[in-house]
C-alpha positions as CSV (number, residue, x, y, z in Angstrom):
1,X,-10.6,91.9,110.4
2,X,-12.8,90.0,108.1
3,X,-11.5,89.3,104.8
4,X,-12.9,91.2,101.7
5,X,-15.1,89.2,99.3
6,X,-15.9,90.6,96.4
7,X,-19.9,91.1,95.4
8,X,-21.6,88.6,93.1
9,X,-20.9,89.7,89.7
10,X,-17.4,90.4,90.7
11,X,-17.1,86.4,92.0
12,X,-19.0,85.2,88.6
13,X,-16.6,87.0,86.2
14,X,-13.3,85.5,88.5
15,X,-14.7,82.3,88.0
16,X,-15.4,82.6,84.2
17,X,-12.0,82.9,83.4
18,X,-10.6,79.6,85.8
19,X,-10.5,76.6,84.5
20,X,-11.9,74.0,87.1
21,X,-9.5,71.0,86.5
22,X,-5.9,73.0,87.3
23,X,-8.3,75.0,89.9
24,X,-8.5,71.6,91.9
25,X,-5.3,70.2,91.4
26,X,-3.6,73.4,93.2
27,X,-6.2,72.9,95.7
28,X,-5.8,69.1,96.0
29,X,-2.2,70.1,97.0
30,X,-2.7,73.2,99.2
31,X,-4.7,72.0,101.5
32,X,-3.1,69.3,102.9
33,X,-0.2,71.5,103.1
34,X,-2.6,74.2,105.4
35,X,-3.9,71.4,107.1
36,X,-0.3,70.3,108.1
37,X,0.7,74.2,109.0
38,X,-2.6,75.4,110.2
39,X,-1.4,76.1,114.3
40,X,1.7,78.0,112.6
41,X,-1.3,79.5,110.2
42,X,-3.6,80.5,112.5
43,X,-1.1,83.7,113.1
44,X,-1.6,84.5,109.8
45,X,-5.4,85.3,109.8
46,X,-6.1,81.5,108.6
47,X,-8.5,79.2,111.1
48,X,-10.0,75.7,111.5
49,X,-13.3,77.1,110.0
50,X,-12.0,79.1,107.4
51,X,-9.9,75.6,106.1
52,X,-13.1,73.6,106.6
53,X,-15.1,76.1,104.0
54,X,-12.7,75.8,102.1
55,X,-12.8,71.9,101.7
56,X,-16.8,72.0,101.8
57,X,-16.8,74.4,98.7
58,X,-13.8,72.1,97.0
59,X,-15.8,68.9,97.4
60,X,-19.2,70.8,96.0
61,X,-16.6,71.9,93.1
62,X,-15.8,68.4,92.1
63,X,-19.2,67.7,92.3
64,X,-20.6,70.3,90.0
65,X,-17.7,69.1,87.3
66,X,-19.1,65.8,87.4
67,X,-22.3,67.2,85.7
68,X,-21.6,67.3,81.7
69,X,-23.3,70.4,81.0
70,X,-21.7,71.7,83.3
71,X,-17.9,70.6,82.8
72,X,-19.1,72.2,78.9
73,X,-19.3,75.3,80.7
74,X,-16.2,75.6,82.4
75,X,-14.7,78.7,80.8
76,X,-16.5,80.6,78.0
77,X,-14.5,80.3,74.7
78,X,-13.5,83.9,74.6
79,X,-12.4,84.1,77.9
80,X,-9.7,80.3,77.4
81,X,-6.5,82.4,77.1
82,X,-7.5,84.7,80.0
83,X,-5.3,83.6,82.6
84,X,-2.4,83.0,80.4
85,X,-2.6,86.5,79.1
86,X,-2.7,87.7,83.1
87,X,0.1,86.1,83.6
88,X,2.2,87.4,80.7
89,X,0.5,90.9,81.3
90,X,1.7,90.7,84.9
91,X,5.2,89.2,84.3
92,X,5.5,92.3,81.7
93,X,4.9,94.6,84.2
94,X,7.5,93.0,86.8
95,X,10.0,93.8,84.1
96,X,9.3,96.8,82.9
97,X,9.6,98.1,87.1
98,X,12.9,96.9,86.9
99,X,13.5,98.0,83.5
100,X,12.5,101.6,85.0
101,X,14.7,101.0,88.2
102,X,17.9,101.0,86.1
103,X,17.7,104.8,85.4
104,X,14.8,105.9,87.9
105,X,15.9,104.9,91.0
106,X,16.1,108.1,92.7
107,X,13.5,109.6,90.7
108,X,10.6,108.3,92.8
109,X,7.6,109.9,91.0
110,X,8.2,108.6,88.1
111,X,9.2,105.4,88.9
112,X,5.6,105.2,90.8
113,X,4.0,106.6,87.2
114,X,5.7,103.7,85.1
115,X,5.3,100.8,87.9
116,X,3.1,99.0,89.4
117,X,4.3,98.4,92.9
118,X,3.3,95.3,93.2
119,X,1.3,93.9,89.8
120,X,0.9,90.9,91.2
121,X,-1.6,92.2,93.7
122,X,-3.6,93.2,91.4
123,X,-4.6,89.8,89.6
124,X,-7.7,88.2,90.5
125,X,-10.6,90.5,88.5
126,X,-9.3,90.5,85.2
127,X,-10.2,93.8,84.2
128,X,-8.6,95.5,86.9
129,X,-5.1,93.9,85.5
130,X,-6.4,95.1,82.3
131,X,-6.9,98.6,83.3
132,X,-3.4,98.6,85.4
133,X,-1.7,97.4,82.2
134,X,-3.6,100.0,80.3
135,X,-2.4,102.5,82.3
136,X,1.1,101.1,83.0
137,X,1.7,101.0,78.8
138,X,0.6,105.0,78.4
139,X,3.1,105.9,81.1
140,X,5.8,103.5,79.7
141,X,5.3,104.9,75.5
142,X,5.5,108.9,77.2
143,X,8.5,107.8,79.2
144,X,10.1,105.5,76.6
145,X,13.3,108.4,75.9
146,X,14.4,107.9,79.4
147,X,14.5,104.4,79.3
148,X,15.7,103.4,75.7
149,X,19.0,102.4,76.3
150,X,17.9,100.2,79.4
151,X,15.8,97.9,77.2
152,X,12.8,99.9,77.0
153,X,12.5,99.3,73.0
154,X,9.9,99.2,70.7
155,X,9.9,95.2,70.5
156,X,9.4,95.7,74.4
157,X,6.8,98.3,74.5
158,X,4.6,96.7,71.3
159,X,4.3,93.4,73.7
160,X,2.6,95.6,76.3
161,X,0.7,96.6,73.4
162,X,-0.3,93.7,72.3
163,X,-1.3,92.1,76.2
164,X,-3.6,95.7,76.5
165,X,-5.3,94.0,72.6
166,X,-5.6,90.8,73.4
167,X,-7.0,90.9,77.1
168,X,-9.4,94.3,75.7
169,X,-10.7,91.3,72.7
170,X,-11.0,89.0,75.5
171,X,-13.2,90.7,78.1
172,X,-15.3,92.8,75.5
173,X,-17.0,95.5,76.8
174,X,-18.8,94.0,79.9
175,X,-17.9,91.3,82.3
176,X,-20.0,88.3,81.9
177,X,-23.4,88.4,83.7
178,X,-24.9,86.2,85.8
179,X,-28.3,86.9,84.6
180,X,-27.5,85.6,81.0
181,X,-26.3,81.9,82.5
182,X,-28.0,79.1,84.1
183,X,-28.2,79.2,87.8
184,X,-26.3,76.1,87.2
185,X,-23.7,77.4,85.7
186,X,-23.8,81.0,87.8
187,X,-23.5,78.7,90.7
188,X,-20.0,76.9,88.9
189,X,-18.5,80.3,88.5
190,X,-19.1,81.5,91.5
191,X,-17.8,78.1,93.6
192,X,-14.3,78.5,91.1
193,X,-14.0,82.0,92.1
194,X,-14.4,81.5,95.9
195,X,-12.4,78.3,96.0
196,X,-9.9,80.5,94.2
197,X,-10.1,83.4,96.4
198,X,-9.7,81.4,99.5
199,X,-6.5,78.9,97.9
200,X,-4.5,82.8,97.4
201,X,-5.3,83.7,100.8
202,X,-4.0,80.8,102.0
203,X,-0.9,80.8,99.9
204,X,-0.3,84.5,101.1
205,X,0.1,83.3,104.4
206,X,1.8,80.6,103.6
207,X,4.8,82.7,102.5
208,X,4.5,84.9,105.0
209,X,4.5,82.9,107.5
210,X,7.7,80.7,106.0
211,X,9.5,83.9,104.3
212,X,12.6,82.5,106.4
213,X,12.3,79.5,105.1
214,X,12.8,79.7,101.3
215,X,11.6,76.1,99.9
216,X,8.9,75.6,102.3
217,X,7.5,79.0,101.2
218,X,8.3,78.2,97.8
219,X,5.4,75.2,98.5
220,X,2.7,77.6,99.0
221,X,1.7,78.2,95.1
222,X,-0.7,78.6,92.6
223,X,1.1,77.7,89.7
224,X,-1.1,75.0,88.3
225,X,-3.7,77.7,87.6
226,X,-1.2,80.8,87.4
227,X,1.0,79.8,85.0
228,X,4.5,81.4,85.4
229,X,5.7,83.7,82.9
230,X,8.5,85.6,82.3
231,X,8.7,88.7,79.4
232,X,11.8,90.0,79.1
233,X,13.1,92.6,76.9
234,X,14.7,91.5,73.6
235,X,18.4,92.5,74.1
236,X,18.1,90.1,77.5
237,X,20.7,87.1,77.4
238,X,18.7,83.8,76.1
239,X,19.8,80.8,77.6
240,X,22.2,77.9,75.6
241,X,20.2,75.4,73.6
242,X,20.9,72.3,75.6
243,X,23.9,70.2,74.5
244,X,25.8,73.2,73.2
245,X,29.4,72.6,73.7
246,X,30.0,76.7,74.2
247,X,30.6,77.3,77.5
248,X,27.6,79.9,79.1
249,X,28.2,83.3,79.9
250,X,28.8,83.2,84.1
């Protein structure tokens, strides 16, 4: 089976929100890396011309940086802290599933109202995290008596408040359109967003493929464009400055 690509305007608004230089230095280290594990790979839906489309739209990406209008238009300025806000909006719903699990572990439908099975699935057009984050904080304030005295607090459930703010600002009511940029520029976004698209698939099979073998499938990443995040509740134990002379709690 072929893999989904999304249509155009779907592919221009991925690639407005990437930032072109982290874009290609998680693909300047992928892809050795698939070229090295391609025959293991290849069971994995990945193939010789699949990687070789991949490098041919890398190498047209560093060539459309190298043009200074261009490299001006890398992200539009409401959409820099996109990708940072994904993350954190992601990482706040990986909590809050466990959060739930605590005291809705046999109560399966509502454990599948207040989580997302798998948020980060849903992470590469920005206002579908948006909308699963939308709906993930509505559930989470209804259910918030259930879940109180497992972290669920206010603090917690204002920062899901304030990811469903600041991603809404960011977006605005309509993705960016391709008909409003330079075919210069449409062309940019569009190159990030497939170069993007086809560096996840890769990692995907990367750690499927390795899922026995924990650091090698800790290689296949995207961390230099999806940068980690973790958002934990407030009554969670903070780590010891370093150089305390307390011992930790074990």
């Amino acid at each position: 089976m072929v893999a989904y690509t999304p249509p155009d305007p779907a592919l221009v608004a991925i690639g407005a929100v990437l930032h072109a230089e982290p874009l290609i230095a998680a693909a300047d280290r992928v892809v050795p890396m698939v070229r090295k594990d391609l025959a293991r790979l290849e069971h994995f839906g990945l193939n010789e011309e699949e990687v070789e489309n991949l490098e041919q739209r890398l190498r047209e990406l560093k060539s459309m940086l190298k043009d200074k209008r261009i490299a001006k238009s890398d992200t539009p300025l409401q959409m820099d802290g996109v990708m940072a806000a994904m993350s954190s909006a992601r990482a706040w719903m990986q909590t809050l599933r466990e959060i739930a699990s605590i005291n809705l572990c046999a109560d399966t439908p509502s454990l599948y109202r207040i989580s997302s099975a798998e948020p980060e699935l849903a992470e590469v057009y920005p206002r579908d995290v948006l909308e699963e984050l939308r709906r993930i904080v509505k559930a989470a304030t209804e259910m918030k008596p259930r879940l109180e005295e497992v972290g669920l607090d206010q603090h917690f459930l204002g920062r899901g408040r304030k990811l469903v703010a600041q991603l809404d600002t960011a977006l605005g009511k309509k993705d960016v359109d391709g008909a409003d940029l330079s075919v210069m520029v449409r062309r940019f976004y569009v190159r990030k967003a497939q170069v993007y698209l086809m560096l996840k698939r890769a990692t995907r099979a990367g750690r499927v493929c390795f899922m026995l073998f924990g650091k090698r499938r800790a290689m296949y990443h995207l961390d230099e464009v999806e940068r980690p995040a973790i958002e934990a509740p407030r009554r969670a134990v903070r780590p010891k400055p370093q150089g305390s002379s307390t011992s930790s709690n074990s």
